[in-house]
N, C-alpha and C positions, 0 to 999 in steps of 0.2 A: 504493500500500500504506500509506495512511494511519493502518492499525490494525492493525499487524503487531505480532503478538504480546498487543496487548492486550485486555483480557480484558471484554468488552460484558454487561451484561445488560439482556434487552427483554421487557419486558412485553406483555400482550396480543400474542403474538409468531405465533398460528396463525393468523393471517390478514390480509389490511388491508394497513394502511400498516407492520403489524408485521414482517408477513412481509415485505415486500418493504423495512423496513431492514435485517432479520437476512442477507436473500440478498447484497444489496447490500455489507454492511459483511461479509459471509464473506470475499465477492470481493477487498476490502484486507486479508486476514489478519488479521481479528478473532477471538477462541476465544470463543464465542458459550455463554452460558448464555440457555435461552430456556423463557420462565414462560407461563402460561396454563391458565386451566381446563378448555379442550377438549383433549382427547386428543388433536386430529391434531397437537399440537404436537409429538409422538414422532414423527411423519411426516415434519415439516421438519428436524426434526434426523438423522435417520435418511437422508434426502437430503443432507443439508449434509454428514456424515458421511463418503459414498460418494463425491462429490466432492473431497474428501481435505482438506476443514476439521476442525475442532474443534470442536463443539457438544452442548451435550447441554439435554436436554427435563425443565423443571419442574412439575408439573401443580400449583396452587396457586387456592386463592378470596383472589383482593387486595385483593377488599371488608373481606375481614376481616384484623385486626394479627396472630393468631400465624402465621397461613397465609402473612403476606409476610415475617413476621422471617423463619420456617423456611425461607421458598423461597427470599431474597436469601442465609441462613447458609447453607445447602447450596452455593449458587453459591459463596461465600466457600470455604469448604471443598474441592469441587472443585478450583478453578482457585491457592486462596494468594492471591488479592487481588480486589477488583472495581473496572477504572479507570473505568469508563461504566455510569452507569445511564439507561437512557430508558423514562422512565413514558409508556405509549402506549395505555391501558385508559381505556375511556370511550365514550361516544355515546349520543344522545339513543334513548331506549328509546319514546315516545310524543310526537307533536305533535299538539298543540290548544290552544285560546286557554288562559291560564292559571286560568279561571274554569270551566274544565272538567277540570282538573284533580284527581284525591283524593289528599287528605293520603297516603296510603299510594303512589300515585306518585311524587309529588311527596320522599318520603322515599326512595324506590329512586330516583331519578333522582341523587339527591345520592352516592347510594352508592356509584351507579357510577362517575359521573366526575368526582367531589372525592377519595374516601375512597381509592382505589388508589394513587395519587398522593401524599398525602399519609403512606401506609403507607411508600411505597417508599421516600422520603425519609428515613424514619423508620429505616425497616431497616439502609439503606447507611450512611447520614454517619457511623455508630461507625469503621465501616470503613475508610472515607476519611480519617475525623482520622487513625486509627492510621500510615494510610499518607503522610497528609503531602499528598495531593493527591487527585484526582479532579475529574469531570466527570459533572453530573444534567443531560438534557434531557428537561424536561418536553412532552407534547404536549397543547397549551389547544384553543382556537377563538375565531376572528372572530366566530361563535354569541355571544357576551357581547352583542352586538348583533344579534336577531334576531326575528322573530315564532314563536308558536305552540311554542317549549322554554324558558320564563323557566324553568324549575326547572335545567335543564342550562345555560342562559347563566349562572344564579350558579352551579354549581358551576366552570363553567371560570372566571368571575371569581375565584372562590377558587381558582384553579391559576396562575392570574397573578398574587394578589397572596402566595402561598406561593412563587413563583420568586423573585419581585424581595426577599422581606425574608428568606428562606434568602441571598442571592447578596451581601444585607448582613448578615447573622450569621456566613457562614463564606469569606468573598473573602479575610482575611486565615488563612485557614489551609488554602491553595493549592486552593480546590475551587471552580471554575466551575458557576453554576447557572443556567442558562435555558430559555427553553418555544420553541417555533414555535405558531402560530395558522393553523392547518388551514382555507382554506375549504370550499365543498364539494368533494368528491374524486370522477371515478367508479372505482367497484371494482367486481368482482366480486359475484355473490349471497353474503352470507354464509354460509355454512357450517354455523352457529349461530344463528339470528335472535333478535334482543332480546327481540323477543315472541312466544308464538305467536298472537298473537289474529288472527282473521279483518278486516280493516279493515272499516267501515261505510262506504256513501259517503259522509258527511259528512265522517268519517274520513281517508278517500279525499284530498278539498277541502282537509283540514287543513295536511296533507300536501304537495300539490301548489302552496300558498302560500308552504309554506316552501322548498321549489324555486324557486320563481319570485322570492321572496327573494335565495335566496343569488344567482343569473344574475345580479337589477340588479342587486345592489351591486358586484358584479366589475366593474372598470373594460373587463377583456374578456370580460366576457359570458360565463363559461363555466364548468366544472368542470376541477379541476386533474385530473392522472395522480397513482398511488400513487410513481411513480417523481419528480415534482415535489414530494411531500412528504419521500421518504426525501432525496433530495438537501439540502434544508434541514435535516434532521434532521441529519445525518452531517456536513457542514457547522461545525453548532455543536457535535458530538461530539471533531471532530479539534483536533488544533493550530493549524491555521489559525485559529480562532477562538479563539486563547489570547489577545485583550486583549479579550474578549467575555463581560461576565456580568450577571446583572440583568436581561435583554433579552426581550422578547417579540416573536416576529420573527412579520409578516404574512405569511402565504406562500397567497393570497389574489386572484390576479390583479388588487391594488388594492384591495380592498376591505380595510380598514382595524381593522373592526369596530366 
């Protein structure tokens, strides 16, 4: 019961790795505010519910800043304080070499998985000073190092290098800041798909490279479990990781990024 009694907020929380940190951290008695623009986020919480947790469902766009102040001050408001925040919105929306790329993806690519992150941050830390402590984990990618998503490897560079200089702006005012670096994961079909566009087989090709990517570079050859990432997440959420900030943790079979 790692999180007993304390009060989580997660982002991108309907699905992913999202949902299965929100399940996971219900399981330690965590009171669960849980944000996301797909609806079924009332689904999981409405289950977490019935199971006889705490949670309740934010429907919010965290690309954009007032949609995340209002969806983290709601959560504030709710609960009286927010001790965890984990920014978990992001993933690459298109792969192809970066010369196929348009400027207009190449601008949503950034939106999605710099701009969320960067909001949420933004939203919480009032909250945090007030409260004298807290805990942000960000979730990055091993992707900073990848083929065929240079527009989403800078943005999760920029989510690592917003962990480690937050974790040196506010270490001395009790609030732990760090990311995990997700390799590839299997999950689930989304729910929601990034795009709806029909892939091309070339497309297809693009695709299937950056697969074959992520395999080598894992020292074991593989795709993690959603349950291998909530673990590292949760991990850096709890107390055990109280002499732990700054840090961007591989979580990666190896593979370093």
């Amino acid at each position: 019961m790692r999180f007993q009694d304390k009060v989580m907020v997660i982002t991108g929380a309907a699905q992913g790795i999202g949902r299965q940190v929100a399940e996971q951290a219900a399981r330690e008695g965590a009171r669960l505010a849980l944000i996301d623009r797909a609806r079924y986020v009332h689904e999981l919480a409405a289950a977490l519910c019935e199971q006889g947790n705490e949670a309740i469902a934010i429907e919010a766009d965290l690309e954009q800043w007032e949609s995340t102040r209002q969806a983290v001050a709601s959560a504030q408001a709710h609960f009286g304080r927010v001790d965890i925040l984990v920014n978990n919105v992001g993933g690459t929306i298109w792969a192809r070499p970066y010369a196929e790329y348009q400027p207009e993806q190449i601008e949503a690519e950034i939106r999605r998985s710099l701009f969320p992150t960067l909001w949420g941050c933004r939203a919480v830390l009032p909250f945090m000073l007030l409260q004298g402590k807290g805990v942000i984990v960000n979730v990055s990618s091993v992707a900073t190092r990848g083929v065929n998503r240079v527009p989403y490897s800078a943005a999760k560079g920029g989510v690592n290098a917003l962990t480690q200089s937050l974790a040196l702006e506010y270490s001395e005012s009790g609030i732990r800041i760090n990311a995990t670096a997700p390799g590839g994961t299997d999950a689930p079909q989304r729910l929601t798909p990034r795009n709806n566009e029909t892939p091309s087989e070339l497309e297809k090709l693009w695709y299937q490279q950056v697969v074959d990517q992520t395999t080598d570079s894992s020292l074991m050859h593989r795709y993690g479990t959603l349950v291998e990432q909530a673990n590292a997440i949760l991990f850096l959420a709890s107390d055990e990781a109280s002499y732990i900030t700054g840090t961007i943790l591989p979580v990666a079979g190896g593979d370093l990024g």
